[in-house]
N, C-alpha and C positions, 0 to 999 in steps of 0.2 A: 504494500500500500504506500508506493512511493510521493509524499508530499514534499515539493521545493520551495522555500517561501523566498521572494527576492525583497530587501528592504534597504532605504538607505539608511544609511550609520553613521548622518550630518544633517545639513539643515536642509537637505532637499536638494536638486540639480546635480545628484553624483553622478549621473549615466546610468543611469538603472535601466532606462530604453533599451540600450545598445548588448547590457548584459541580460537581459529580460528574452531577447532577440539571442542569444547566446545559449541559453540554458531553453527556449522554445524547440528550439530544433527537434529535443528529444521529446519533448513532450505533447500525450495526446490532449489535453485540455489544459489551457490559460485563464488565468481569473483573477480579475481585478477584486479587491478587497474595499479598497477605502475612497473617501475623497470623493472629488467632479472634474469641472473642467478649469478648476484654479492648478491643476498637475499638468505638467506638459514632459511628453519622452518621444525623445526623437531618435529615429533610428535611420542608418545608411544605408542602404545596399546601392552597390554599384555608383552609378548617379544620381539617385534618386533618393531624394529627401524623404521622411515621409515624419510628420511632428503630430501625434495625438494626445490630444488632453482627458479623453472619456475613454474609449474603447481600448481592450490592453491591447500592448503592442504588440503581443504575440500573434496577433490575427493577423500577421502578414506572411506567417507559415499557414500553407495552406491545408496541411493534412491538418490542423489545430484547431477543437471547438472553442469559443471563447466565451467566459462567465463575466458577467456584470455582476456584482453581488449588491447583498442585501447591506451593505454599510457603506455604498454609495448613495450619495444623490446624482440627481443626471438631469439635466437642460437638454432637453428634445433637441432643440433649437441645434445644439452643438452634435447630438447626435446622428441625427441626417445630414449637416456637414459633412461630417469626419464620414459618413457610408459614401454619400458623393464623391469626396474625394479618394477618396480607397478606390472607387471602381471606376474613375477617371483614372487611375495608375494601373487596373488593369487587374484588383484586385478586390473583384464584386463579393459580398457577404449577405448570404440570404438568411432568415432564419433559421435554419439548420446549425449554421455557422458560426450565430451570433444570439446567447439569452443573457436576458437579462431579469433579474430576480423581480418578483412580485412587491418583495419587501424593499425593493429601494426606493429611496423617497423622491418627488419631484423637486426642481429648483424652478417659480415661477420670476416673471417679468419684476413680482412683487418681491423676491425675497433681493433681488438684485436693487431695484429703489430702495430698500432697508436699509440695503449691506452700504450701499452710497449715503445715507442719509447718516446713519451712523457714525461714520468713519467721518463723516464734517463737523458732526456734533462733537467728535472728542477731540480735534482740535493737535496744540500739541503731544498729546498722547497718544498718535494715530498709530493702530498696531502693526500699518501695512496690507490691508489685505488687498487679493485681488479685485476685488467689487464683483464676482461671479455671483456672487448670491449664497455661498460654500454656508457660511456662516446663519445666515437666518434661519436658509433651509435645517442646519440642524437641530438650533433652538426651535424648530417647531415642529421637531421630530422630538427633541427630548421632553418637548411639552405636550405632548401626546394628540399636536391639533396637527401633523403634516399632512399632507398626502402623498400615498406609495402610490409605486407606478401600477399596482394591482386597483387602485380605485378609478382609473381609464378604464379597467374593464368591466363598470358598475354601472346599470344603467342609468343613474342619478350622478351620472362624475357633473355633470355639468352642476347641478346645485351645490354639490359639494366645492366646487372652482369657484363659484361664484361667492360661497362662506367666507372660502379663503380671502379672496380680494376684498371683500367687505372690511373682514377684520384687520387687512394689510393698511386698505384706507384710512379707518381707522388710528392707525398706529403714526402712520407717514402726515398724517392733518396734526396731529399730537408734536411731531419731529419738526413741522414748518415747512414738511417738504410738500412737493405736488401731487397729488392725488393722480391715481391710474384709472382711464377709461376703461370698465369690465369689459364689454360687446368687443373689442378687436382680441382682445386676448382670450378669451373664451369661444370666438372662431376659429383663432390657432391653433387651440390646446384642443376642441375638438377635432380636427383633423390629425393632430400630433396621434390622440385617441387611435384614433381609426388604424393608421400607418403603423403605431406601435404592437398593438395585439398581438400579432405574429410573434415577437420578439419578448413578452413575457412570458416567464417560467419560475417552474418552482426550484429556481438554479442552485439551491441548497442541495435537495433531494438529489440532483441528475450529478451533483459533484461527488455528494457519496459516495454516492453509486457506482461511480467511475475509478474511487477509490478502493473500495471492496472486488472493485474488478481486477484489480491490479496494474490500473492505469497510472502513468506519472501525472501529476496535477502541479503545476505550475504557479504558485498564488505568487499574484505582481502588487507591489506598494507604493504607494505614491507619496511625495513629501518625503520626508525623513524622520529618523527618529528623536531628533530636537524639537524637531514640531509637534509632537505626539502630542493631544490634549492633556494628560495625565503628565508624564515624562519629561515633557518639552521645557523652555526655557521661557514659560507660562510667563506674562500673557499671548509672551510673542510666538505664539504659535496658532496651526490649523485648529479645525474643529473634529477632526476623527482617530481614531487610534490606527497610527502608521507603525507600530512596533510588529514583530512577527506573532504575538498571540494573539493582536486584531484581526490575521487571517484568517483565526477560528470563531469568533463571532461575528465577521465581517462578512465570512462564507458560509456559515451556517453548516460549520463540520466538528462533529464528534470526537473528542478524545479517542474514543475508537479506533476513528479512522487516522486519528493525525499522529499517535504514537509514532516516533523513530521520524519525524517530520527534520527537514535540512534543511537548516535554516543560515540563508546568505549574506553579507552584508555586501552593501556597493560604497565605498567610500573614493572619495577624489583623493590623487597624488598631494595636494592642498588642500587648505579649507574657504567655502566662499556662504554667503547666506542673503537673500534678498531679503530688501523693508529693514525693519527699526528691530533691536534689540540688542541684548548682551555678543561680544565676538571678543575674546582675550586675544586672540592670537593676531587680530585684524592688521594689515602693511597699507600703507601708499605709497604716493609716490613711482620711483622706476619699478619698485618692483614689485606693485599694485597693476602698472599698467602690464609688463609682463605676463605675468599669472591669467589678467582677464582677458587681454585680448583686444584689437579695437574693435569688435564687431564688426570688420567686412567677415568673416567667415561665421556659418551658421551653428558652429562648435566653442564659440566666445562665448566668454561668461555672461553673458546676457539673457534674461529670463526666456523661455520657451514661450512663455505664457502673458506675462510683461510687458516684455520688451527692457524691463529695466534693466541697467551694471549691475550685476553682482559684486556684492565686497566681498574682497579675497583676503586672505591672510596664511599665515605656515598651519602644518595638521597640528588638530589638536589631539594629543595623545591621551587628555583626561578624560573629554568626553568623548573619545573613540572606548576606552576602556567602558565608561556608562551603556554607549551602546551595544556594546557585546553583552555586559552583566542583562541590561533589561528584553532586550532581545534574543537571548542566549544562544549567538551566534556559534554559527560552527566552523566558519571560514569568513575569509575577509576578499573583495574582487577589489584592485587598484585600478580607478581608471585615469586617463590624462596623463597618465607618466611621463607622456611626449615633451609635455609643457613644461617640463622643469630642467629639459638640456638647456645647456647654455650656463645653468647656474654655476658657480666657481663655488659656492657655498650652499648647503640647505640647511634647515632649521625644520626639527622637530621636536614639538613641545610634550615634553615629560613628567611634566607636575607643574603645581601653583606654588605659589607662595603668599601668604596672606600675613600681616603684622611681624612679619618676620619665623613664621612656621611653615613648612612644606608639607603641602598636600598633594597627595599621591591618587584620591579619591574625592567625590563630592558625599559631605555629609546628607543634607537633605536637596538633592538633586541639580540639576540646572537653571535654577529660575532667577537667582539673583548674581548674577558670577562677577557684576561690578565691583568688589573687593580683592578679586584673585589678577595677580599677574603671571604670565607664562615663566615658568623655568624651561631655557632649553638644550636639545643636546644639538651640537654642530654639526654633520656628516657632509665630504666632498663631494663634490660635485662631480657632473661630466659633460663633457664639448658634445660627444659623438649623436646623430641624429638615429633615435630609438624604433623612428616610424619602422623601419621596414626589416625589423625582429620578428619572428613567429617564432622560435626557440629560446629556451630559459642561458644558452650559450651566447644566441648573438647581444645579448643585454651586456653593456659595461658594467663591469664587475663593482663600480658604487652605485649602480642602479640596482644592482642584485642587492648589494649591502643596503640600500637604504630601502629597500619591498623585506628584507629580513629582518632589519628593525623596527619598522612598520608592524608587524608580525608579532617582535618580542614586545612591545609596548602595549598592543592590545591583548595579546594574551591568547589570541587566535592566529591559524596562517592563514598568509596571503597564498591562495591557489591558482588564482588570475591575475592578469594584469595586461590594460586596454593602452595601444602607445599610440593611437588614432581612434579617428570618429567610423571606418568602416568595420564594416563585420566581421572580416577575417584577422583584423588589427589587435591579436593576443596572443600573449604570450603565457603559457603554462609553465606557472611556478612547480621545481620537484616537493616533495613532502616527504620528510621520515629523515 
């Protein structure tokens, strides 16, 4: 009952697309866990771009069914995009191909006017988000008034949409913001209805199932695990549980079936994090611009989803160790290793240090880390160009040393390691 959970092990943007697309190949079913379309994973093949924010990225192996699960929310709107454009590349996904849970909740036109209204209202304490609407739609998932994508198959959804917007108006006349005309968005969302049907399922059950068959199941994570609602580096973070035990409530899969479950982390050669929050190890400067990139290439630290600069900074080793401990990783995938030739020096951060005592560990997690500054360890650099490695030989030997240390510092090894943005751009670390 082979389950793969892929997760990242930073604040989101590690390449988990590209390793997602790595670890598909084997497997008969992919499945998204968490999040909407505030996640963006982009994957290469050949020349062709392909950048999805909703649907996992594994659905561009074509033997592969793909699960939307029940700890998403999902914007129609985005969804018929991203099928468009799939089958504009050549890569049509019919219902067969593509379910998506009964239980996952909708994100309407309204929870996105919230998520904008909100984030003016706090002013300078804005937490960053994307304004997708991630956010409200949860809170009214946790407040028991959402709507799942199982209630388009009701034949009162339209009263029930029309609740929602009522209470949304509501809400937005209270904030100062503009109130939403119901009648256009309620002819949307019944056609969305219509088009969707096909595409719900009871995608818990059919994962099981697949599991007990002794199928590989493939569960994809979106975000990182600093973001994690619980975990993260609270406030500043998402609204779903992006750790690896969120793909067992995310998916709606059994201890049962997930015992012996391989759980991966995707972590960057560096560390980068969009929006507003704690970053210890944060650089500018040259070698801020470095790390990100200017943005002509579609592999620059610039959000998928955004558009914004990511801030870079050196790895951080404390909360790389947090996330193996809460995710209980089994191995570590380095991606970007490319981007760090050239350096004459690296920096890898090893511990904190606070009022003058070293910390090795965070006591009560990541949420407030404004007091800690990095202790770090130095390691050489190297000139030579990584891209075109596919053997753990053709790697320079401080590129080997610094994916080894990488390894010793979190406590897990590094098994992968990405030195480009295409598919075949890996290099397989030895073990033992």
């Amino acid at each position: 009952m082979p389950l793969n959970i892929i997760v990242g092990a930073q604040w989101g943007d590690e390449g988990k697309g590209r390793i997602v697309d790595w670890f598909a190949n084997q497997a008969a079913c992919v499945a998204r866990f968490n999040g909407g379309d505030n996640a963006g994973h982009t994957v290469t093949v050949g020349d062709q771009i392909f950048k999805l924010h909703l649907i996992p990225s594994g659905i561009i192996h074509p033997h592969a069914i793909a699960y939307m699960g029940n700890g998403m929310v999902v914007n129609p709107e985005t969804f018929f995009d991203e099928l468009e454009s799939l089958d504009s590349a050549g890569i049509p996904v019919t219902s067969e191909r593509l379910r998506v849970s009964f239980a996952a909740h909708l994100i309407t036109p309204a929870h996105k006017a919230l998520d904008a209204a909100l984030e003016t209202l706090r002013g300078k304490g804005k937490i960053g988000t994307t304004g997708r609407g991630i956010g409200p739609a949860y809170t009214d998932k946790i407040s028991r008034r959402g709507l799942r994508l199982g209630d388009m198959l009701a034949p009162d959804f339209d009263e029930r949409l029309n609740q929602h917007l009522d209470e949304a108006n509501q809400n937005l006349n209270l904030l100062g913001a503009p109130m939403l005309p119901p009648y256009p968005i309620m002819t949307a969302y019944a056609g969305y209805a219509e088009k969707l049907a096909p595409f719900i399922a009871d995608a818990a059950f059919e994962i099981s199932q697949a599991l007990r068959d002794g199928k590989t199941v493939l569960a994809e994570g979106a975000q990182g695990t600093l973001l994690d609602i619980d975990h993260g580096t609270y406030p500043f973070v998402t609204s779903s549980s992006t750790t690896a035990a969120g793909a067992l409530t995310g998916l709606g899969i059994g201890l049962d079936v997930a015992c012996g479950a391989r759980a991966i982390g995707v972590v960057k050669a560096f560390q980068t994090r969009v929006g507003s929050g704690p970053f210890p190890t944060e650089v500018g400067g040259e070698i801020a611009t470095r790390l990100r990139g200017t943005g002509s290439n579609p592999w620059d630290e610039f959000g998928t989803t955004t558009g914004r600069p990511r801030r870079v900074g050196w790895l951080d080793g404390v909360l790389l160790r947090y996330a193996v401990r809460v995710n209980g990783l089994s191995e570590l995938v380095v991606t970007k290793l490319d981007i760090l030739s050239g350096f004459e020096t690296l920096k890898l951060c090893a511990a904190y240090t606070r009022g003058g005592e070293t910390l090795n560990d965070l006591s009560f997690g990541p949420s407030d880390l404004a007091p800690y500054q990095p202790i770090y360890e130095e390691l050489p650099g190297w000139t030579e160009d990584v891209s075109r490695a596919r053997r753990w030989d053709d790697l320079p030997a401080n590129a080997q040393a610094y994916l080894r240390k990488i390894g010793e510092i979190a406590g897990v090894p590094v098994t992968l390691a990405s030195v480009g943005p295409e598919r075949e751009q890996i290099v397989e670390a030895p073990q033992g």
